[in-house]
FITORRO-351484 format. One line per field, with one value per residue (C-alpha): x, y, z. Coordinates in nm, 4 decimals. Example, Ala and Ser with C-alpha at 12.3 -4.5 7.8 and 13.67 -1.06 7.14 Angstrom:
X (1.2300 | 1.3670)
Y (-0.4500 | -0.1060)
Z (0.7800 | 0.7140)
***
This chain:
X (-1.9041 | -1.8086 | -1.9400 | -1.7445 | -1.4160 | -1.4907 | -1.5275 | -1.2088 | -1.0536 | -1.1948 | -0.9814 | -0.6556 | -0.4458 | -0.0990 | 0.0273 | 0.3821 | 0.3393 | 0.0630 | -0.0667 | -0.4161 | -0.4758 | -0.6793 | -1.0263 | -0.9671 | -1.2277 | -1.0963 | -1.0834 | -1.0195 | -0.7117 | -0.5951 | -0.8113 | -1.0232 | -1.4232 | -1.5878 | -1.8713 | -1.5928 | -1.7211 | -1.5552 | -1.2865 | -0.9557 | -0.6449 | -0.5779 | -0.1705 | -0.1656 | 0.2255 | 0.1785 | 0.0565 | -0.2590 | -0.2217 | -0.5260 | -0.6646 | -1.0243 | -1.2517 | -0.9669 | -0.8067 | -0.4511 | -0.4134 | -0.0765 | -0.0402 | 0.2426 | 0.2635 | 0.5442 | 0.5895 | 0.6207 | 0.2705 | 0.0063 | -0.2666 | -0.0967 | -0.1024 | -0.4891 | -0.5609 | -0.3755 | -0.6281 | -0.9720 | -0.9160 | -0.7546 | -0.9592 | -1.3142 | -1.1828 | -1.0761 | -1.4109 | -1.6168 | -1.4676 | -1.2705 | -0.9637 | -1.1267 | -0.8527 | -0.4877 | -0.3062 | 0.0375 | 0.2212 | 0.5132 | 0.7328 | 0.7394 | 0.8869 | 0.7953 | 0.8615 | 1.1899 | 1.4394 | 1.3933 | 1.6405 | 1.5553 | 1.5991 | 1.2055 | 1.1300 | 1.3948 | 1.2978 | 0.9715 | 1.1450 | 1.3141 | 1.0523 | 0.8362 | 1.1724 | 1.1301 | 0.7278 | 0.6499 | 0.6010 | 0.2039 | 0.2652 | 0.5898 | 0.3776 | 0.1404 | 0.4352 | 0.6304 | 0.2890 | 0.2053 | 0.5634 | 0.6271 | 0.2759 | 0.1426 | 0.4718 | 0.6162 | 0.9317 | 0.9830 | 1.3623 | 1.6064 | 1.5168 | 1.8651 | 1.9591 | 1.8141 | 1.4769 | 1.4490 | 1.5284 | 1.2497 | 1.0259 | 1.1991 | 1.1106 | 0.7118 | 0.6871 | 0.8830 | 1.1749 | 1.5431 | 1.7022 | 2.0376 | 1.9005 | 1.6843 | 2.0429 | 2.2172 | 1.9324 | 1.9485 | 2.3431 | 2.3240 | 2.1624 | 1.8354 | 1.5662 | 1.7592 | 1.7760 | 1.3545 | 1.3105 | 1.4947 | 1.2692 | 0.9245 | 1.0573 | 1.1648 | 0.8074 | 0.6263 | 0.8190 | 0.7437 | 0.4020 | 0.3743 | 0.2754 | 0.1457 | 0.0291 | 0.0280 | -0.1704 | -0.1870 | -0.3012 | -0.2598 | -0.5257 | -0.4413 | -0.1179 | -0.2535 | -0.5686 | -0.4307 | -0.6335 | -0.4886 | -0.5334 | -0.8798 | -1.0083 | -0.8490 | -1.2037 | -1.3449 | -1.6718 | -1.4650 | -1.2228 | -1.5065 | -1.6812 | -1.4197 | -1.3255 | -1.7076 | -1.7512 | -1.4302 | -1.5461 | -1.9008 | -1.7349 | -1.5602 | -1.8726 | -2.0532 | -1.8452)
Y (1.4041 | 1.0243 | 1.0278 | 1.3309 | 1.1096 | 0.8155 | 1.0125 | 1.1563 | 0.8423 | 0.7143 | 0.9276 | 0.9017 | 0.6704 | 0.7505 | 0.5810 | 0.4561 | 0.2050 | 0.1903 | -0.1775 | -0.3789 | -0.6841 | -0.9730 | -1.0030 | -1.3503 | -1.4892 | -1.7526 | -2.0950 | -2.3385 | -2.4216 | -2.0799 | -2.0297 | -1.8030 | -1.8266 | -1.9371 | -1.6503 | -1.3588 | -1.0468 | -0.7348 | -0.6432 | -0.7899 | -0.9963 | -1.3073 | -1.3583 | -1.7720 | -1.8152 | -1.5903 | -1.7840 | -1.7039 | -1.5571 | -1.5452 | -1.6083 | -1.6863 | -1.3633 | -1.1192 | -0.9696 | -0.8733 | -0.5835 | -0.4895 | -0.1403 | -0.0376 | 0.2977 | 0.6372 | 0.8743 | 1.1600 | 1.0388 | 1.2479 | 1.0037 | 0.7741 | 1.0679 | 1.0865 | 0.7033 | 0.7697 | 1.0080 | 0.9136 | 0.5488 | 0.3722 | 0.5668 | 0.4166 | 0.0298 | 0.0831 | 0.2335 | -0.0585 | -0.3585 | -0.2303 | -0.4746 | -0.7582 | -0.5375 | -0.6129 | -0.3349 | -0.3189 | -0.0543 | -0.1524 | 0.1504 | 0.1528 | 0.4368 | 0.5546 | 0.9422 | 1.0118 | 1.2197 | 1.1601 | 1.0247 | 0.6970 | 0.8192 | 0.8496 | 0.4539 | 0.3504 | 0.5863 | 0.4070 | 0.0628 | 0.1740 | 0.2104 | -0.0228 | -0.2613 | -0.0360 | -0.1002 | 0.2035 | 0.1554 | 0.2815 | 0.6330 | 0.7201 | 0.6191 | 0.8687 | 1.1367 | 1.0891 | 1.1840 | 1.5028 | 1.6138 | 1.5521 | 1.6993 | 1.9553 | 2.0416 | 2.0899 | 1.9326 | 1.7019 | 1.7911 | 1.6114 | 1.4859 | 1.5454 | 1.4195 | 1.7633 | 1.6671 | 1.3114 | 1.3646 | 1.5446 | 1.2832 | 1.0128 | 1.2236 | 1.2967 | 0.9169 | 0.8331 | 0.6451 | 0.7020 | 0.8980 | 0.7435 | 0.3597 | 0.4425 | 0.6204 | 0.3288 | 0.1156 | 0.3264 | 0.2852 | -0.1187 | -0.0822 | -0.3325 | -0.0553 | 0.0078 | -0.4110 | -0.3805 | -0.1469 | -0.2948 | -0.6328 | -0.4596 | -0.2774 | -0.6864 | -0.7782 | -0.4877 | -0.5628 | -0.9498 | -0.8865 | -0.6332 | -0.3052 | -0.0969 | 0.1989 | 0.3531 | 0.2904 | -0.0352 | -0.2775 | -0.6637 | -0.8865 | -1.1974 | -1.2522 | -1.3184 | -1.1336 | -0.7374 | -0.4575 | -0.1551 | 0.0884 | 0.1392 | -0.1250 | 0.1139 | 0.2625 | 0.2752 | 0.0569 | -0.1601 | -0.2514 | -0.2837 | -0.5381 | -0.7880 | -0.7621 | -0.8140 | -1.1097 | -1.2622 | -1.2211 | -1.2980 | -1.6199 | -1.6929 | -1.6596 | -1.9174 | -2.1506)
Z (0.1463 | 0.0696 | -0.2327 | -0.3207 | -0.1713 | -0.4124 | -0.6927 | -0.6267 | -0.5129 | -0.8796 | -1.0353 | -0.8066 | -1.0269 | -1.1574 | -1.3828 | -1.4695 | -1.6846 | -2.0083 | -2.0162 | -2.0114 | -1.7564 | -1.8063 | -1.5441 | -1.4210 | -1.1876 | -0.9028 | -0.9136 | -0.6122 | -0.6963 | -0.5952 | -0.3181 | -0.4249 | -0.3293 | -0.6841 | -0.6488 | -0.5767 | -0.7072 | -0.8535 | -1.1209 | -1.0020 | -1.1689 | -1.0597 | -1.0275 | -1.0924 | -0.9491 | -0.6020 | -0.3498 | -0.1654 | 0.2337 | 0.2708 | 0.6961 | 0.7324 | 0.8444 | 0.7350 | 0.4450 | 0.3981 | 0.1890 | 0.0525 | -0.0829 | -0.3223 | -0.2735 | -0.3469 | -0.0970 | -0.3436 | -0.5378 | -0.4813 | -0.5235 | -0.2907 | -0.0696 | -0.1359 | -0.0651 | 0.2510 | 0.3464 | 0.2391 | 0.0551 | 0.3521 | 0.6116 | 0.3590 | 0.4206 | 0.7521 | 0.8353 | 0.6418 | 0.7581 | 1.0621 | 1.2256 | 0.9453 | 0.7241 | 0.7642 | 0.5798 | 0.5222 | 0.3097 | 0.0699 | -0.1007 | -0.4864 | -0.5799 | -0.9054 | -0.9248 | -1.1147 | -0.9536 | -0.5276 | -0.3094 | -0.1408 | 0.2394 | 0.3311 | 0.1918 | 0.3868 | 0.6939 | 0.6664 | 0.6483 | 0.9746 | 1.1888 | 1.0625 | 1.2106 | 1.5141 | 1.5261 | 1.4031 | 1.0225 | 0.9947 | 1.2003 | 1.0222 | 0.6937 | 0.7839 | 0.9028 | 0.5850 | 0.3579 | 0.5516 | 0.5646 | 0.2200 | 0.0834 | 0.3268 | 0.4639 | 0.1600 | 0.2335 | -0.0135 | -0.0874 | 0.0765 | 0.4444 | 0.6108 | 0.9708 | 1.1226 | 0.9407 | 1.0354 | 1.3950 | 1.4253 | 1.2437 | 1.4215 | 1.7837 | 1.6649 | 1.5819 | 1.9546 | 1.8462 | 1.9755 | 1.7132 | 1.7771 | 1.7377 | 1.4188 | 1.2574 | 1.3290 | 1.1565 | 0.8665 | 0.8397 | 0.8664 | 0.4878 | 0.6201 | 0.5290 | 0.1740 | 0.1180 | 0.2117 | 0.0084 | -0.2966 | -0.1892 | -0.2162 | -0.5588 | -0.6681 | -0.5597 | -0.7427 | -1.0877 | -1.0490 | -1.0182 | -1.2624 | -1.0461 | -1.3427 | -1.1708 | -0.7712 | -0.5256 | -0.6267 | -0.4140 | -0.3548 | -0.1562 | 0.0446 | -0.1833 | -0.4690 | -0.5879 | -0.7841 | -0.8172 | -0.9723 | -1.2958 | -1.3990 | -1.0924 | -0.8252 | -0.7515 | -0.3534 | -0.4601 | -0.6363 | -0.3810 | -0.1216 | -0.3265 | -0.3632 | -0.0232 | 0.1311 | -0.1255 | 0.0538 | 0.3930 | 0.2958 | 0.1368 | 0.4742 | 0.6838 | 0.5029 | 0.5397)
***
């Protein structure tokens, strides 16, 4: 069975834009450990964030993307199951599908404000894949998203009206573009280290993030 999720993980890439990246291996400068292994790129002006004995993993994803949808259910729950609370994962919406209103990014932008970003994250995907809603969420919609993820629907409206959640989302879709998101998922490790395209693969991703921790415990 997880072999059969890697192999479709492997294959859970979609693409938005057509370009090649460079394998760079780490150097000290950028603290990254010398004998880091894996396929990853290397992004010289982002600073590393890295914290010794855990990894922060940054995940551009698109709501409407069905392979993000599939990393959501078997890619995070593989590096959550390997390395366990050693994994600090943190979702940031990209959107890339053409044609969808903005309203669940900035629903998730909400209640991640309201402490609830990772359950409506997980809400938003069923709702919009295996629901079948993925139309416009109206007020009658969200209210009952905003009541299954136990927030006050009144306070999280009012968030949404302030424009916050719509200025976050235009932030991560600044932060994506600077660091040239080519594809989702994509991910970002510790600030600095991009894996995405062809390198999105379950082994893959687990290697560079052991040899970081391994790096870490030796020293």
């Amino acid at each position: 069975m997880v072999s059969r999720q890697y192999a479709q993980w492997a294959s859970a890439i979609c693409a938005v834009i057509i370009w090649s990246v460079a394998v760079l291996w780490g150097s000290p400068a950028i603290a990254v450990p010398l004998d880091m292994q894996g396929k990853f790129e290397i992004l010289t002006g982002e600073v590393s964030t890295h914290t010794p004995g855990k990894v922060k993993v940054m995940e551009f994803a698109d709501f409407y993307c069905p392979h993000c949808h599939h990393f959501e259910e078997t890619g995070l729950p593989l590096l959550v199951k390997e390395f366990g609370n050693k994994l600090e994962i943190t979702m940031v919406g990209y959107p890339v599908i053409r044609g969808k209103l903005p309203t669940a990014f900035d629903m998730y932008e909400q209640a991640k404000m309201m402490g609830k970003g990772n359950e409506m994250r997980r809400i938003l995907f069923r709702t919009i894949h295996k629901d079948k809603i993925d139309g416009v969420l109206d007020r009658s919609i969200r209210s009952l998203l905003i009541k299954e993820v136990g927030l006050d629907v009144a306070a999280f409206e009012a968030g949404m009206e302030s424009g916050k959640p719509a200025r976050a989302v235009e932030d991560g879709r600044r932060w994506g573009e600077r660091i040239k998101v080519s594809s989702t998922p994509s991910i970002l490790l510790d600030g600095n280290i991009k894996v995405d395209g062809a390198n999105m693969t379950p082994e893959n991703v687990i290697t560079i993030v052991r040899s970081i921790l391994d790096a870490d415990a030796r020293k």
